[in-house]
N, C-alpha and C positions, 0 to 999 in steps of 0.2 A: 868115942861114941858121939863126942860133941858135933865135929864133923859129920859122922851119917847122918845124924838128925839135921844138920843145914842143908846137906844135899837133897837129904828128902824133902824139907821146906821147897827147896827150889822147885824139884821137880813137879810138885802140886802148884806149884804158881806155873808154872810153865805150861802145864795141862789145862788149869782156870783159864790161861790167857787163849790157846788154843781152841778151847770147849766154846769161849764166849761169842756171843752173838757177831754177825757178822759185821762190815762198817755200816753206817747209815748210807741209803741207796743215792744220796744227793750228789754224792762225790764221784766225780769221773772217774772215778780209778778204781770205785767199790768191786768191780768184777775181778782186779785183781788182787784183792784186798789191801790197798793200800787206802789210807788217810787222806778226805780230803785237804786240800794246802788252803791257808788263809787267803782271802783275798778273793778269791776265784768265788763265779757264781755259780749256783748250785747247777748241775746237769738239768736241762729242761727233758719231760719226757716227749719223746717221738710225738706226732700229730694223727692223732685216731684217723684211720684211713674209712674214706667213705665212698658210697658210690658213688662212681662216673655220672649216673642220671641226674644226680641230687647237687650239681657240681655248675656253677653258673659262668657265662659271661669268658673274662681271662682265665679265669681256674680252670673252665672246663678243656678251655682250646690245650692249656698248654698239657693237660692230662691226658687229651685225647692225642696231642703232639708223641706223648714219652712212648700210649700204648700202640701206637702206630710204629711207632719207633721198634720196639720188643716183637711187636706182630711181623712185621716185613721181615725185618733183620736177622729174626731167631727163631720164633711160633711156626710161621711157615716155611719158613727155609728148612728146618730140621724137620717136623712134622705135620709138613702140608701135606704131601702124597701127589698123586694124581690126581686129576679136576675131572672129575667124570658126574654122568646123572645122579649115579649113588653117592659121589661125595662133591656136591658144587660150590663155588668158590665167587667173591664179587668183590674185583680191585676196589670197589669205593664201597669196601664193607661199614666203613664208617659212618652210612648215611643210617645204615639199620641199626637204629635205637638198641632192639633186643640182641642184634651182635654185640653193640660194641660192650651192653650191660652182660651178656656171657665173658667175655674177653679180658674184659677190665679185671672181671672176678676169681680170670685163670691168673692173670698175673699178678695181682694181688697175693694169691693164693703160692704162685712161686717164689716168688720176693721170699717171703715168710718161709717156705719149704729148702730153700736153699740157705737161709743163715745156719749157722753156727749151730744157733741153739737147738735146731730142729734135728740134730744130731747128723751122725753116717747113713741112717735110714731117712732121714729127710725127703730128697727127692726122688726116691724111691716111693710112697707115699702121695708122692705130689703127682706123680705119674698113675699109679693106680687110680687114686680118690677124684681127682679133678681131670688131668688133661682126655681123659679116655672119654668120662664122659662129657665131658663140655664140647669135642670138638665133636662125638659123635651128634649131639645136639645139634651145634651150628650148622655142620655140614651134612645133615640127612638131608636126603631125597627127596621128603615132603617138608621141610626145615625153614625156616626164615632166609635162606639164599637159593631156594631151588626155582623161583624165576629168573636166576640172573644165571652166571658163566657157567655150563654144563661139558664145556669145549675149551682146550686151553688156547685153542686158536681163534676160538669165535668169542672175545671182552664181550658179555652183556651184565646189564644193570637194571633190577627193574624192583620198584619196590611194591610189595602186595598190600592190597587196601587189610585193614584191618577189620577184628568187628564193629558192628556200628553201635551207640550206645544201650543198655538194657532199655527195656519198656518204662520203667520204673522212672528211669533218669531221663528219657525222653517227655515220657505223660509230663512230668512236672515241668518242663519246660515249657512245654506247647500248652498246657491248663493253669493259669495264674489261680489260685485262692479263690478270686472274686472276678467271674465273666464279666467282662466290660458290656455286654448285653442282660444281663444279670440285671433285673432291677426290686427292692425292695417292697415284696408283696404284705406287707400288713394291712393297708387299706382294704385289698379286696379278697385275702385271705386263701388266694388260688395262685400255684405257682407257674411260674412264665405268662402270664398275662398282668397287664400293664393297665393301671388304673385309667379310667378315663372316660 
């Protein structure tokens, strides 16, 4: 009887130890649950990805280098299509701000859909949610590239003025506070007339 009752001691320690919280997430190896080893510093976490817009100077060039890179090499080789009115295309996509902020945001968004953790459905997902419509975005008709290549034999580039600023943000520009012809009528108590 002594016996059963150790084995079952054991077996409740064995389930405690299983049941127990997982390792601390510091450790390189938490995911496999192992311990982290002394010595080692703790895993730093990944770098909050941000947008390509917000992205200055070396960061920008060399982010705008990777998605160039993903865009040539993959994005459109696999699902560029044909370049036609309905879907137009602009070798130096990268001049258009609001592309390359579409594009950034598909890859982005791949990256993420294609790990591990986003499961077997992952890019399956990635494909519905984002690629369908970002590129129908980029590549409409009336779209941020439909004055440039319409033709895959005729390269053109052409970038469209944008709108110009609201009324609001203009007025305030062009009207300071205080008209420099503005002059202080308390003397004569009539305004725009100048004492004298």
């Amino acid at each position: 009887m002594a016996k059963l009752m150790d084995l079952a001691a054991q077996h409740d320690r064995q389930i405690d130890d299983l049941s127990a919280a997982p390792p601390a997430p510091d450790s390189p190896f938490a995911a496999y649950g192992l311990p982290s080893f002394a010595g080692l510093p703790p895993a730093s976490a990944p770098p909050e990805p941000r947008p390509i817009l917000e992205l200055e100077d070396e960061e920008y060039e060399d982010e705008l280098d990777a998605l160039s890179d993903w865009v040539d090499d993959f994005l459109m080789r696999v699902y560029g299509a044909e370049v036609t009115t309905a879907a137009p295309w602009c070798e130096q996509w990268q001049e258009h701000d609001d592309v390359v902020a579409w594009l950034h945001a598909l890859w982005l968004a791949y990256q993420q859909h294609k790990d591990a953790e986003a499961g077997l459905s992952g890019l399956f997902v990635w494909h519905r949610d984002f690629l369908t419509h970002a590129m129908a975005t980029v590549r409409a008709a009336g779209g941020p590239l439909s004055a440039c290549m319409t033709d895959p034999d005729r390269p053109a580039h052409r970038l469209l003025p944008g709108p110009r600023p609201s009324n609001r943000t203009t007025s305030a520009i062009e009207e300071p506070d205080e008209p420099e012809d503005r002059v202080d009528h308390e003397e004569t108590g009539e305004p725009g007339q100048a004492s004298g």
